[in-house]
TIMI-2910 file (N, C-alpha, C, CB; in pm, 1 decimal, decimal comma, always signed):
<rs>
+----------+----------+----------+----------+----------+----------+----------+----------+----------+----------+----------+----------+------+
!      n_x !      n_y !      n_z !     ca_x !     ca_y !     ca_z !      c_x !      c_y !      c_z !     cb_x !     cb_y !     cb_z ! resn !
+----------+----------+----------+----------+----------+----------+----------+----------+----------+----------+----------+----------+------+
!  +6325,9 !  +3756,9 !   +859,2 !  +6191,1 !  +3720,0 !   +812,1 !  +6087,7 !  +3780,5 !   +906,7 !  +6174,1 !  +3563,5 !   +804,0 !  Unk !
!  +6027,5 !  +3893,8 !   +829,7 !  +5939,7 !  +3935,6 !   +945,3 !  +5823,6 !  +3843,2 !   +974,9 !  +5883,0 !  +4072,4 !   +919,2 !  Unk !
!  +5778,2 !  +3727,1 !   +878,5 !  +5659,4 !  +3637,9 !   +940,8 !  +5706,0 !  +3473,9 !   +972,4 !  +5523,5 !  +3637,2 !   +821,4 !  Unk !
!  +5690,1 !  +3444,8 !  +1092,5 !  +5728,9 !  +3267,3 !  +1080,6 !  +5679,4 !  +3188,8 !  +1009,9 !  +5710,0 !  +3189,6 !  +1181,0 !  Unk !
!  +5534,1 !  +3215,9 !  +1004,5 !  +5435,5 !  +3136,6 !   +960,2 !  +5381,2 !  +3206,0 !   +856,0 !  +5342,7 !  +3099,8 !  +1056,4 !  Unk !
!  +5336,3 !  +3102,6 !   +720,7 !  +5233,6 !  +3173,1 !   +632,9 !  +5118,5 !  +3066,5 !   +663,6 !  +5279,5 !  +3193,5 !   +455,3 !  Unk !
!  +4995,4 !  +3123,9 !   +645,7 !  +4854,4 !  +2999,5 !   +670,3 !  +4765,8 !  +3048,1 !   +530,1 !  +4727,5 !  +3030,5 !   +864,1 !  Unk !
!  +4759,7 !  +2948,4 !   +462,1 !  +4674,2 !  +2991,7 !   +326,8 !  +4521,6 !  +2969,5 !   +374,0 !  +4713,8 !  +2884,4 !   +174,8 !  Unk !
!  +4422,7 !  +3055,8 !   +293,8 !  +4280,0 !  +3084,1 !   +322,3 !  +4235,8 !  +2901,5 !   +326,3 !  +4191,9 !  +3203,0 !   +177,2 !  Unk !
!  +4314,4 !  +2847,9 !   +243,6 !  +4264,7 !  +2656,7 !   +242,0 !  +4268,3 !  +2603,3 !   +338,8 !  +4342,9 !  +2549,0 !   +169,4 !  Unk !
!  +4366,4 !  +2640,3 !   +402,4 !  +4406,5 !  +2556,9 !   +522,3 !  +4286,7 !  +2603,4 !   +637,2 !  +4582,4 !  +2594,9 !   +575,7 !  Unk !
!  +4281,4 !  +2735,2 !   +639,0 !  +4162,7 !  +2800,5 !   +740,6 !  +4031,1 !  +2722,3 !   +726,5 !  +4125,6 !  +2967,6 !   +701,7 !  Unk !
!  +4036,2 !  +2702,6 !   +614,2 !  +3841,1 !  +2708,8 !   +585,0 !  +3844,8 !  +2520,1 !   +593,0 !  +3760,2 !  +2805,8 !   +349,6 !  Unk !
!  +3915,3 !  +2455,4 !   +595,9 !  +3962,6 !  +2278,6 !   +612,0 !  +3961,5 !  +2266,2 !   +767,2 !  +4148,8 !  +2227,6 !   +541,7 !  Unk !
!  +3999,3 !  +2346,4 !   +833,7 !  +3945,9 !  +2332,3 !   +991,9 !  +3911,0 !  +2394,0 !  +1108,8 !  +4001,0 !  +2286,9 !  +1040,6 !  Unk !
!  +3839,6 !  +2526,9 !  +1069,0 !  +3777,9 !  +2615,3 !  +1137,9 !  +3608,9 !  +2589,1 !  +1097,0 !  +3844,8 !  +2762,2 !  +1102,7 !  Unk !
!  +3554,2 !  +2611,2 !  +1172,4 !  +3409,4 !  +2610,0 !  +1178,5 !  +3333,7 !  +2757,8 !  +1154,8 !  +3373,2 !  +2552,0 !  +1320,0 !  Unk !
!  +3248,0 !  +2782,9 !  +1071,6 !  +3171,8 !  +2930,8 !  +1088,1 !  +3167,5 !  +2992,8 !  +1236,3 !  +3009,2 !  +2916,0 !  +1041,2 !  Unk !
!  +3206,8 !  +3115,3 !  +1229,6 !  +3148,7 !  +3151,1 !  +1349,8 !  +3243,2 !  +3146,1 !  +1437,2 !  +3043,0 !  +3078,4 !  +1388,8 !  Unk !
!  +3391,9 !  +3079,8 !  +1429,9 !  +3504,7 !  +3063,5 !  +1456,5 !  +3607,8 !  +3223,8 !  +1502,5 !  +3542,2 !  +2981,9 !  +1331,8 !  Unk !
!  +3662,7 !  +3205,0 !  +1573,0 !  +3825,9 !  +3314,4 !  +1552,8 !  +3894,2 !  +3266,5 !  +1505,8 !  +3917,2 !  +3365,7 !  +1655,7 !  Unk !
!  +3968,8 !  +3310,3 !  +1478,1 !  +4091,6 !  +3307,9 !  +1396,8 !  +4209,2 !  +3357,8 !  +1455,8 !  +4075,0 !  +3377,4 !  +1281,4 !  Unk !
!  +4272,9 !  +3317,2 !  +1532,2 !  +4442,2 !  +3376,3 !  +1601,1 !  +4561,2 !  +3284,1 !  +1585,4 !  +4442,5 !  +3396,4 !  +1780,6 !  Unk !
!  +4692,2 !  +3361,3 !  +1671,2 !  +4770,8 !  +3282,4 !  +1657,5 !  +4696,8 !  +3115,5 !  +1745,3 !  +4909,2 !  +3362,2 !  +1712,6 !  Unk !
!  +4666,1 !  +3193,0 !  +1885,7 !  +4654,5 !  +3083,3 !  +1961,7 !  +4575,3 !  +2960,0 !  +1898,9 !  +4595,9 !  +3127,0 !  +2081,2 !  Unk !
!  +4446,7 !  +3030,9 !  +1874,5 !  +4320,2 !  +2891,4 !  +1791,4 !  +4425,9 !  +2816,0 !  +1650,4 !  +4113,1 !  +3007,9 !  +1678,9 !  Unk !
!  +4520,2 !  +2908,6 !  +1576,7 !  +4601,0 !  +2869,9 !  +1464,0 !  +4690,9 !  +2706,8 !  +1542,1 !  +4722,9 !  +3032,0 !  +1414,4 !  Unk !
!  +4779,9 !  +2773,5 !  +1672,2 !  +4825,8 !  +2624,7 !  +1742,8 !  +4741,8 !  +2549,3 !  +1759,8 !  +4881,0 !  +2620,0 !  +1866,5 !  Unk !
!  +4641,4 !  +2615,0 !  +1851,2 !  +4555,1 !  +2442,9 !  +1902,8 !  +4553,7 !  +2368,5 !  +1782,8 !  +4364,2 !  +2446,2 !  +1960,9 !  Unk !
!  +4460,2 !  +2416,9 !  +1649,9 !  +4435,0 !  +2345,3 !  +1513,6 !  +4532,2 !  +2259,6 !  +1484,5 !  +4424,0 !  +2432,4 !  +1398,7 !  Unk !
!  +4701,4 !  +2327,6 !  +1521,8 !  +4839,9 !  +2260,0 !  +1442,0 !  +4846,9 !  +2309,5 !  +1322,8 !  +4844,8 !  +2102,0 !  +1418,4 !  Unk !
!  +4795,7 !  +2410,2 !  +1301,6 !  +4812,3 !  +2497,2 !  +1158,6 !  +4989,0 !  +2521,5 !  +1189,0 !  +4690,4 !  +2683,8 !  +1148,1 !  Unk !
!  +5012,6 !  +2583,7 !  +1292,6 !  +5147,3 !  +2690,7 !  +1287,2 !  +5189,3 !  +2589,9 !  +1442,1 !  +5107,7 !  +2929,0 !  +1305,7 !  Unk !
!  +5277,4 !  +2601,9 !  +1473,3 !  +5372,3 !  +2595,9 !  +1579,8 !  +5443,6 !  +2643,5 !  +1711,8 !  +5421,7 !  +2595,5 !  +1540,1 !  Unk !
!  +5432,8 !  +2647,3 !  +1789,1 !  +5565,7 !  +2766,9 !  +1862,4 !  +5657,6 !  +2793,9 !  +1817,5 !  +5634,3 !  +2746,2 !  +1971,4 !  Unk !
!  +5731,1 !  +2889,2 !  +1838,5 !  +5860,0 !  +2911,6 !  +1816,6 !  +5938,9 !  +2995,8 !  +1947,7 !  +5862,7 !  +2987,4 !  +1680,2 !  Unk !
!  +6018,8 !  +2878,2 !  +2009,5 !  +6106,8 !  +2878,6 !  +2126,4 !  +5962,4 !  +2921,9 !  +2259,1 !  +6264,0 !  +3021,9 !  +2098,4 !  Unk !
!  +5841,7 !  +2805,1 !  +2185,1 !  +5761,9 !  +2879,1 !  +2339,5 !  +5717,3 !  +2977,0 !  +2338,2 !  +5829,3 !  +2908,9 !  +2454,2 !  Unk !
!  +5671,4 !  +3057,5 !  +2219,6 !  +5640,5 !  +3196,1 !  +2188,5 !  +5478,1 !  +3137,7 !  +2081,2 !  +5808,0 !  +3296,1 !  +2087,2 !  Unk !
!  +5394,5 !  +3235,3 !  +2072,5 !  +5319,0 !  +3227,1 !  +1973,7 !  +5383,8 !  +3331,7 !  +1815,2 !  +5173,4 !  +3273,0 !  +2046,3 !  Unk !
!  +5378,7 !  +3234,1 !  +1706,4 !  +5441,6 !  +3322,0 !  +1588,6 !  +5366,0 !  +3424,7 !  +1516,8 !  +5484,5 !  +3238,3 !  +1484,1 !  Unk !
!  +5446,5 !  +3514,0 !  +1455,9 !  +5431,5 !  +3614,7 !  +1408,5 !  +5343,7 !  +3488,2 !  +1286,9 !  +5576,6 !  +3726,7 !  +1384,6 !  Unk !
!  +5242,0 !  +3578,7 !  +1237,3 !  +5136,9 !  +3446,2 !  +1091,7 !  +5078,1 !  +3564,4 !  +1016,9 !  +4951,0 !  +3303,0 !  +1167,0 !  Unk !
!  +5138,4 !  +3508,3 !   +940,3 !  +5015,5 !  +3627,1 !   +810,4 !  +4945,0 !  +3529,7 !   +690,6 !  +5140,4 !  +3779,6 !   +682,8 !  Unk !
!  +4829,8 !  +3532,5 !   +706,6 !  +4728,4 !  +3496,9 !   +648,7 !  +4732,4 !  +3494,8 !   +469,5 !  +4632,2 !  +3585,0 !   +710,7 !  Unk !
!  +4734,1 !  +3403,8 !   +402,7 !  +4721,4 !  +3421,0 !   +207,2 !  +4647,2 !  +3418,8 !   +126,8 !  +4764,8 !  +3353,5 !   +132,1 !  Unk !
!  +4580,1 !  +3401,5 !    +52,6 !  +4486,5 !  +3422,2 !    -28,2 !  +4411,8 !  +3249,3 !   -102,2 !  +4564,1 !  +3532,5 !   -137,3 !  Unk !
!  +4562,9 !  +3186,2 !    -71,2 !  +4533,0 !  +3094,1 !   -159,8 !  +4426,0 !  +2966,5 !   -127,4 !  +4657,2 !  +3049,9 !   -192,5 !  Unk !
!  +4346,2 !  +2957,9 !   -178,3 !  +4201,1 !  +2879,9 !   -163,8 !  +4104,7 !  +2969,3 !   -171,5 !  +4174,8 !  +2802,0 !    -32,0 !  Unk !
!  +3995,2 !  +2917,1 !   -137,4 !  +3834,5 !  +2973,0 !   -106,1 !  +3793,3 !  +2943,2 !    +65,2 !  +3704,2 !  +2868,0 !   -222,3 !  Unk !
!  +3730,0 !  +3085,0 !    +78,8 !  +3628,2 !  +3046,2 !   +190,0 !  +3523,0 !  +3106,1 !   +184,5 !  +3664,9 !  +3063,1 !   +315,4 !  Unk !
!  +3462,0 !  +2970,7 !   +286,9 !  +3286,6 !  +2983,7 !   +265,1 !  +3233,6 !  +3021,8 !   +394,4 !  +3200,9 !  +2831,8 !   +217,8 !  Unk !
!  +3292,9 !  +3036,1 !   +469,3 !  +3225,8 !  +3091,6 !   +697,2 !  +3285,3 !  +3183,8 !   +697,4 !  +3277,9 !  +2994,1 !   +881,8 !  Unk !
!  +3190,2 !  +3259,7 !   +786,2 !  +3212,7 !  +3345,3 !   +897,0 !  +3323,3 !  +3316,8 !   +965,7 !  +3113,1 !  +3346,9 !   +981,8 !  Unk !
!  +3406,3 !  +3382,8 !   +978,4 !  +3502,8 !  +3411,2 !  +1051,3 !  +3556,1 !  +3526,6 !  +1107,9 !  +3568,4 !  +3374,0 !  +1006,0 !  Unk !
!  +3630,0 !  +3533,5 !  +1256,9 !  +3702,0 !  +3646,3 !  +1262,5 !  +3826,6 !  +3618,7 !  +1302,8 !  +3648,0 !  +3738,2 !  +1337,4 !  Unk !
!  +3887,4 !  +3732,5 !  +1212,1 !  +4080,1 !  +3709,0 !  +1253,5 !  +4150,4 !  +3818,2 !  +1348,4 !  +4190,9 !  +3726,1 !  +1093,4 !  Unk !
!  +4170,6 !  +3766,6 !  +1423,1 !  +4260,0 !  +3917,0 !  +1495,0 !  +4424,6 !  +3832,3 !  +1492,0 !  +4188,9 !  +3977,7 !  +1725,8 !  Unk !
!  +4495,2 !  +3902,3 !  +1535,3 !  +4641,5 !  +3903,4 !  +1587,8 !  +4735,4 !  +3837,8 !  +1436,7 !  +4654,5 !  +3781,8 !  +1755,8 !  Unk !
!  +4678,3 !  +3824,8 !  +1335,6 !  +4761,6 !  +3806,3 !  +1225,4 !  +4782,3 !  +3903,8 !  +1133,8 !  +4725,3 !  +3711,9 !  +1162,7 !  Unk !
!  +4871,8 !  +3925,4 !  +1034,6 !  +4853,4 !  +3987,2 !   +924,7 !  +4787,8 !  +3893,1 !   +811,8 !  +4979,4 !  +4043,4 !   +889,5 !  Unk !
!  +4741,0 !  +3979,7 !   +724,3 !  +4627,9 !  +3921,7 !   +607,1 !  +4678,0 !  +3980,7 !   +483,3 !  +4454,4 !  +3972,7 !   +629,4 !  Unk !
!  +4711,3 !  +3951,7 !   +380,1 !  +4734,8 !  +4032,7 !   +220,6 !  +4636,4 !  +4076,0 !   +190,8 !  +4775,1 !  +3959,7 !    +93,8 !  Unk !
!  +4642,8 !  +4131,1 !   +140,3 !  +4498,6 !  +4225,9 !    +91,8 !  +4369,3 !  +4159,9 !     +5,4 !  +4552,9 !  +4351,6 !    -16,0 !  Unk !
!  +4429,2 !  +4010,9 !   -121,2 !  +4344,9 !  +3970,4 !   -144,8 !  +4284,5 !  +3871,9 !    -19,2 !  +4372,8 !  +3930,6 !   -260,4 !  Unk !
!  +4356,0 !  +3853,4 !    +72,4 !  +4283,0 !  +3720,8 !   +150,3 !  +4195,0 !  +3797,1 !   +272,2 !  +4417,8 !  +3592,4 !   +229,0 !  Unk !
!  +4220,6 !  +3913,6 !   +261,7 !  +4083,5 !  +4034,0 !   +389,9 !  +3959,9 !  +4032,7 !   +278,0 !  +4150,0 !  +4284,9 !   +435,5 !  Unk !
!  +4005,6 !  +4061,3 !   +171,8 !  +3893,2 !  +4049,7 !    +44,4 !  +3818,7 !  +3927,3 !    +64,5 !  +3961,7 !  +4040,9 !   -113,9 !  Unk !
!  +3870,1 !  +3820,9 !    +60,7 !  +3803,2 !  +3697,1 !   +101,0 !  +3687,5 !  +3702,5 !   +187,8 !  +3891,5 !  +3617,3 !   +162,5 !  Unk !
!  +3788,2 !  +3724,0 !   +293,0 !  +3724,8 !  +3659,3 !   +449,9 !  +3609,3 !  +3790,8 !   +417,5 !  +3859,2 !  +3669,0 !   +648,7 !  Unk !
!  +3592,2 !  +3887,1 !   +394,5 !  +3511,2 !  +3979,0 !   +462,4 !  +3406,5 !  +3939,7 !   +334,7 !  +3574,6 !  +4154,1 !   +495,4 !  Unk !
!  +3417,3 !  +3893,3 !   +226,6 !  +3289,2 !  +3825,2 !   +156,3 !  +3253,4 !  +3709,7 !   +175,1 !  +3290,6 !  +3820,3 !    +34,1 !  Unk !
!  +3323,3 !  +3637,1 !   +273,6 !  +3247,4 !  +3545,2 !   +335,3 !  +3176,0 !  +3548,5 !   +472,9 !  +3317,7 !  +3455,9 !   +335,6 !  Unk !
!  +3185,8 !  +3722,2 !   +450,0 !  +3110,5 !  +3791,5 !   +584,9 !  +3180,4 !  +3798,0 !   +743,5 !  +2970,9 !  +3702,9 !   +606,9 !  Unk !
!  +3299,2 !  +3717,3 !   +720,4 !  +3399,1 !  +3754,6 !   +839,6 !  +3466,7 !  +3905,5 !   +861,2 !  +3519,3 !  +3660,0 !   +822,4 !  Unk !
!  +3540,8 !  +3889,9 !   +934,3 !  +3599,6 !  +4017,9 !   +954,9 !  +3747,9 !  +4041,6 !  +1021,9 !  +3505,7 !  +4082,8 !  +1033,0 !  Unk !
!  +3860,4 !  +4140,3 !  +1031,3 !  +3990,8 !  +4139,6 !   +995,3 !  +3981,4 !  +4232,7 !  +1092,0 !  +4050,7 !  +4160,3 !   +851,8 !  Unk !
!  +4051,9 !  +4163,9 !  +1261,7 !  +4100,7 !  +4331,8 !  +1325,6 !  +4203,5 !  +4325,9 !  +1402,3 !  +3995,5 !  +4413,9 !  +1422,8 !  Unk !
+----------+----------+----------+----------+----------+----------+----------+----------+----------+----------+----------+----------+------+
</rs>
């Protein structure tokens, strides 16, 4: 399995704040995703929900509709 974690756009936009990052690390603090063996996980980002903030994501992968998202809600994917 190349990803441990999947995090749907719902789950993001339910407890991130505008103006927010988006990583693995900020993904643990939240309790979105987990460790694995003490490691931060491989997470790729989904489509499923709506978002409405600014955001930026680094260190995940994103599907193509959920970069579509974030970047019309004026965030950004690097």
């Amino acid at each position: 399995v190349p990803y441990s974690h999947v995090v749907s756009i719902a789950s993001i936009e339910a407890v991130f704040k505008a103006g927010e990052s988006v990583s693995p690390e900020t993904l643990v603090a939240h309790k979105l995703v987990s460790l694995v063996n003490g490691n931060y996980p491989k997470i790729k980002i989904l489509s499923d929900g709506n978002l409405t903030k600014k955001l930026t994501i680094s260190g995940c992968a994103v599907s193509a509709p959920a970069k579509v998202k974030i970047e019309k809600a004026g965030g950004s994917v690097r």
